[in-house]
C-alpha positions as CSV (number, residue, x, y, z in Angstrom):
1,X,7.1,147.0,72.9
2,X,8.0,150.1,71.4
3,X,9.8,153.3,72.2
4,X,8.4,156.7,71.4
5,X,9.8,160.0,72.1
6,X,7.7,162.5,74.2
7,X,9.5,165.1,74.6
8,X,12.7,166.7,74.3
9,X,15.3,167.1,76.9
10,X,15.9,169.9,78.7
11,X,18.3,171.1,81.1
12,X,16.6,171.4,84.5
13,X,19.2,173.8,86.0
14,X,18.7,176.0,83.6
15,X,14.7,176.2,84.5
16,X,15.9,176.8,87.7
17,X,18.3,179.5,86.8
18,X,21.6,178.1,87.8
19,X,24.2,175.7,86.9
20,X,25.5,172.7,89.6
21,X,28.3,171.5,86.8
22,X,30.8,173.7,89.0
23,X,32.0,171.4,91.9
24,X,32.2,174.3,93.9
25,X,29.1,175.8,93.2
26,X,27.3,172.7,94.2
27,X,28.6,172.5,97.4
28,X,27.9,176.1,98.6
29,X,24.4,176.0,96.4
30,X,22.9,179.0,95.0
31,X,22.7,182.1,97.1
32,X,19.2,182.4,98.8
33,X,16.7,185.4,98.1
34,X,13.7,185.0,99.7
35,X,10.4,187.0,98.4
36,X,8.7,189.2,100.2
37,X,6.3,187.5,102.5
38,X,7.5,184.0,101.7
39,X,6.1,181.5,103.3
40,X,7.5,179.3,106.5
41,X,7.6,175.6,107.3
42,X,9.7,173.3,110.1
43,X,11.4,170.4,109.5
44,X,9.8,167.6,111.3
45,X,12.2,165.2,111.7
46,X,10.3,161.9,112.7
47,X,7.9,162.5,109.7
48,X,10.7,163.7,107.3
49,X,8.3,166.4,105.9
50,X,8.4,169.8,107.0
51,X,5.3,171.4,108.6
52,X,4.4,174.5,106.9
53,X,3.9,177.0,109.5
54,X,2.7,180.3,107.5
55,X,1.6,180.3,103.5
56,X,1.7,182.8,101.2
57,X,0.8,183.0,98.2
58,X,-1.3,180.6,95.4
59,X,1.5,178.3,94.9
60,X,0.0,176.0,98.4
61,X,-3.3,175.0,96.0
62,X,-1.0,173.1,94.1
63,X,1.9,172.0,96.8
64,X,1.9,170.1,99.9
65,X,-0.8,167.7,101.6
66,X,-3.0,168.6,104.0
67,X,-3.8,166.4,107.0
68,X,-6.3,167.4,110.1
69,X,-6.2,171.1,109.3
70,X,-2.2,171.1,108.8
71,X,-0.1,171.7,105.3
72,X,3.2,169.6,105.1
73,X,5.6,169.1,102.2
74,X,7.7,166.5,101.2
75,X,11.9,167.2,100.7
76,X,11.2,167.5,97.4
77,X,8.5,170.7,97.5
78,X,10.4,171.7,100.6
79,X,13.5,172.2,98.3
80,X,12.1,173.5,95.2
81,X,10.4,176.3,97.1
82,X,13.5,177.3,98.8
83,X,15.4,177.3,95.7
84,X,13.1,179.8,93.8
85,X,12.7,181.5,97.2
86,X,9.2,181.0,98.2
87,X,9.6,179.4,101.2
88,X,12.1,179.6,104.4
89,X,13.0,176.1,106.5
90,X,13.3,176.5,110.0
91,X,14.9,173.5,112.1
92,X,13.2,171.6,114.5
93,X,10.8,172.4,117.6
94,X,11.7,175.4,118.8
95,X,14.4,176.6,116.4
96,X,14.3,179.6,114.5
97,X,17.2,179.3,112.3
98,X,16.6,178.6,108.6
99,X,18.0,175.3,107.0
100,X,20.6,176.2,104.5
101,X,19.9,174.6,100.9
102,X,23.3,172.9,101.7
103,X,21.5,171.1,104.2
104,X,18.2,170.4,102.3
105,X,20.7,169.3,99.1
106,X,22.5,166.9,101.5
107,X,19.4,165.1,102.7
108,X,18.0,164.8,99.4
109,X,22.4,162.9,98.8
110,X,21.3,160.6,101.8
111,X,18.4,159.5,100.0
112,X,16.6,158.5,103.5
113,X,13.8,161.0,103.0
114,X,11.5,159.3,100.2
115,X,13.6,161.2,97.8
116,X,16.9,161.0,95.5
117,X,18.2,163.0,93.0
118,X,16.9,161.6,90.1
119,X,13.7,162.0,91.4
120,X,13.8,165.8,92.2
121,X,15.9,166.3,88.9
122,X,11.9,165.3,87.7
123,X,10.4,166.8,90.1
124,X,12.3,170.3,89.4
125,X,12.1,169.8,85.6
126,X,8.3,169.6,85.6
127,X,7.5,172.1,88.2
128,X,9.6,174.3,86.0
129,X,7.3,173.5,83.7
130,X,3.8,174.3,85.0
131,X,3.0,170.9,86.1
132,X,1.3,169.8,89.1
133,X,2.9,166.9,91.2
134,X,2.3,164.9,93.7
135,X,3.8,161.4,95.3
136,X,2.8,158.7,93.6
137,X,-0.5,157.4,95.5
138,X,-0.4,159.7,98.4
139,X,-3.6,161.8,98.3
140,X,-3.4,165.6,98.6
141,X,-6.2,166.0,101.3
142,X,-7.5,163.7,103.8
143,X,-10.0,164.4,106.4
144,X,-9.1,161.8,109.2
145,X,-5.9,160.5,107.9
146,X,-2.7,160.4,110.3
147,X,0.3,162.1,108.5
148,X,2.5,158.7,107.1
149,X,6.1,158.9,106.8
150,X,8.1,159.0,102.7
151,X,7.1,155.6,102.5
152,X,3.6,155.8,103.1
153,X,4.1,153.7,106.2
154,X,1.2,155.3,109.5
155,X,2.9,154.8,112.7
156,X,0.0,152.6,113.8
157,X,-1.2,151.0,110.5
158,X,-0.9,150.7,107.0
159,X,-3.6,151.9,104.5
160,X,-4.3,150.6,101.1
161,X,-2.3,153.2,99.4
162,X,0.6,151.6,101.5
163,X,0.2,148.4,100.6
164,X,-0.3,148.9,96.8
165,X,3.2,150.9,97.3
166,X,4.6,147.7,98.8
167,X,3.0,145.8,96.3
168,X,4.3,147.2,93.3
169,X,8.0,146.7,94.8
170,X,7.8,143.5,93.1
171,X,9.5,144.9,90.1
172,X,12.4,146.7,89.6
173,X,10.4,149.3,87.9
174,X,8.3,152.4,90.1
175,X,6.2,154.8,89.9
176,X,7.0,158.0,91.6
177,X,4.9,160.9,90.6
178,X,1.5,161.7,90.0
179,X,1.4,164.2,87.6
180,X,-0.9,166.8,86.2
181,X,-1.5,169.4,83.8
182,X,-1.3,173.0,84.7
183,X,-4.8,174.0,85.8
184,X,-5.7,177.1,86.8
185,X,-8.8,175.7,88.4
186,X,-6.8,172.6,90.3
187,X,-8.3,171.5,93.7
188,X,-6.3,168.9,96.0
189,X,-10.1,167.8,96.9
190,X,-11.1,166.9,93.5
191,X,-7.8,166.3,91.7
192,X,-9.4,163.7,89.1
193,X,-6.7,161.5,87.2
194,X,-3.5,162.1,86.5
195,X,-2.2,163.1,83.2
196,X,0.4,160.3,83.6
197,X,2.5,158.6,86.0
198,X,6.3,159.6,86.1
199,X,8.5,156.1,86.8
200,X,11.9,154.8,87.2
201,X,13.3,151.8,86.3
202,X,16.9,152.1,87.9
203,X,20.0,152.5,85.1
204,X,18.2,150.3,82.4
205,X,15.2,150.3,80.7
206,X,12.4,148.7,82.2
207,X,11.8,145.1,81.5
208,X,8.3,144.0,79.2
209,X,7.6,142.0,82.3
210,X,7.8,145.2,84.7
211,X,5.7,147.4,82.2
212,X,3.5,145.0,83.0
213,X,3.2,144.8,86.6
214,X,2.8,148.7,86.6
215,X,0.4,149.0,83.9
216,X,-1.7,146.5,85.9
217,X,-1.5,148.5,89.3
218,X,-1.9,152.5,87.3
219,X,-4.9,153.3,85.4
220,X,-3.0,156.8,84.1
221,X,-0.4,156.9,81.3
222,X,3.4,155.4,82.2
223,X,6.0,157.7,81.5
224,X,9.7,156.5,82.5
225,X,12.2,158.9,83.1
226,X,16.2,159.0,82.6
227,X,18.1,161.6,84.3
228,X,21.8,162.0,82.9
229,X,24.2,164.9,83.4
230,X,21.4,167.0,84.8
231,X,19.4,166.2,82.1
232,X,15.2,165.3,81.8
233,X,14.0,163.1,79.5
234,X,10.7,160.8,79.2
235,X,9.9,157.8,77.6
236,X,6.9,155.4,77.0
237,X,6.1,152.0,75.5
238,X,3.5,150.6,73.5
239,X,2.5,147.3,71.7
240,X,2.5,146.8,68.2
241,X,1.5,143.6,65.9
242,X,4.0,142.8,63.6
243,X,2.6,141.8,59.8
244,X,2.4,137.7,59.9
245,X,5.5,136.4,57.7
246,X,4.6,134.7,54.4
């Protein structure tokens, strides 16, 4: 196994224009300034995605999955729009005041909503960067389907996205994005392959044996990502012969 660099670090506050070093400054979160004509979604609370009500703009070919007719967005895209001020969260049923980014940031702390902050650390790094993402194995578009919650788990059923999910919580290693390159010409019907897959392995490397497992289960590249100090980088691994000894 070997280790190759990918690319370099960079600081994924400052692609998002603001620094959270400041104790303070994290807990009341950056001030919110909303385009003109941003787009609207509710918080669903059973399905821990919000519903997105009214879209605007070209960023929705890229963001959120559509299910019977409907757009909804995972706490990650629900966050990152809100932060760059695309998109306003309303609260639940009926309620028609916006979710403060306090409130989206403390969800995101609880880490019940299919998301933590290593993962949007990623997930803001690469957006920042032109890439298009998804959750690992969850398909943009589906006709019939019935809207899962973070896990991938349908109220009624599982599907076989599900249970490869379930599956590849053997190892301490997961996968966690899809991602993509930037493409102008991107269609959540036709997506094709990933450029690679974005993993975790916890606060260690993976293990050769967990490479494994994944590399068995993902046809698209592994990369494995460390988050430190608000900090994005990548990693891969690869297997070399060593020369025979004399």
């Amino acid at each position: 196994m070997k280790e190759k660099d990918w690319e370099a670090s960079s600081s994924s506050e400052e692609e998002a224009g603001f620094a959270l070093d400041d104790d303070e400054q994290f807990h009341s979160g950056p001030k919110l300034q909303f385009r003109v004509g941003s787009s609207k979604a509710r918080w669903v609370t059973e399905l821990a995605m919000a519903e997105v009500e009214v879209k605007r703009g070209k960023l929705w070919t890229t963001t959120g999955v559509i299910r019977s007719g409907k757009t909804y967005c995972f706490l990650e895209e629900a966050l990152y729009l809100s932060e760059i001020g695309e998109l306003q969260m309303l609260g639940s049923e009926d309620d028609e005041v916006m979710i403060p980014l306090k409130s989206l940031y403390e969800k995101i702390a609880e880490e019940k909503d299919g998301c933590c902050w290593e993962s949007y650390e990623v997930y803001r790094y690469l957006k920042g960067l032109g890439y298009i993402i998804r959750r690992h194995g969850v398909p943009w578009t589906s006709k019939d389907a019935a809207i899962t919650t973070p896990s991938g788990e349908c109220p009624e059923d599982k599907d076989d996205v599900t249970r490869l999910l379930g599956d590849m919580q053997i190892c301490d290693a997961r996968a966690v994005f899809d991602v993509y390159l930037p493409n102008s010409r991107f269609k959540k019907s036709s997506p094709g392959e990933p450029s690679f897959v974005a993993c975790f392995s916890g606060d260690s490397p993976p293990s050769k044996e967990d490479v494994k497992v994944l590399q068995s289960r993902v046809a698209a590249p592994l990369m494995f990502c460390h988050v430190a100090q608000g900090r994005v980088s990548f990693f891969s691994f690869s297997s070399i012969d060593l020369p025979a000894l004399p």
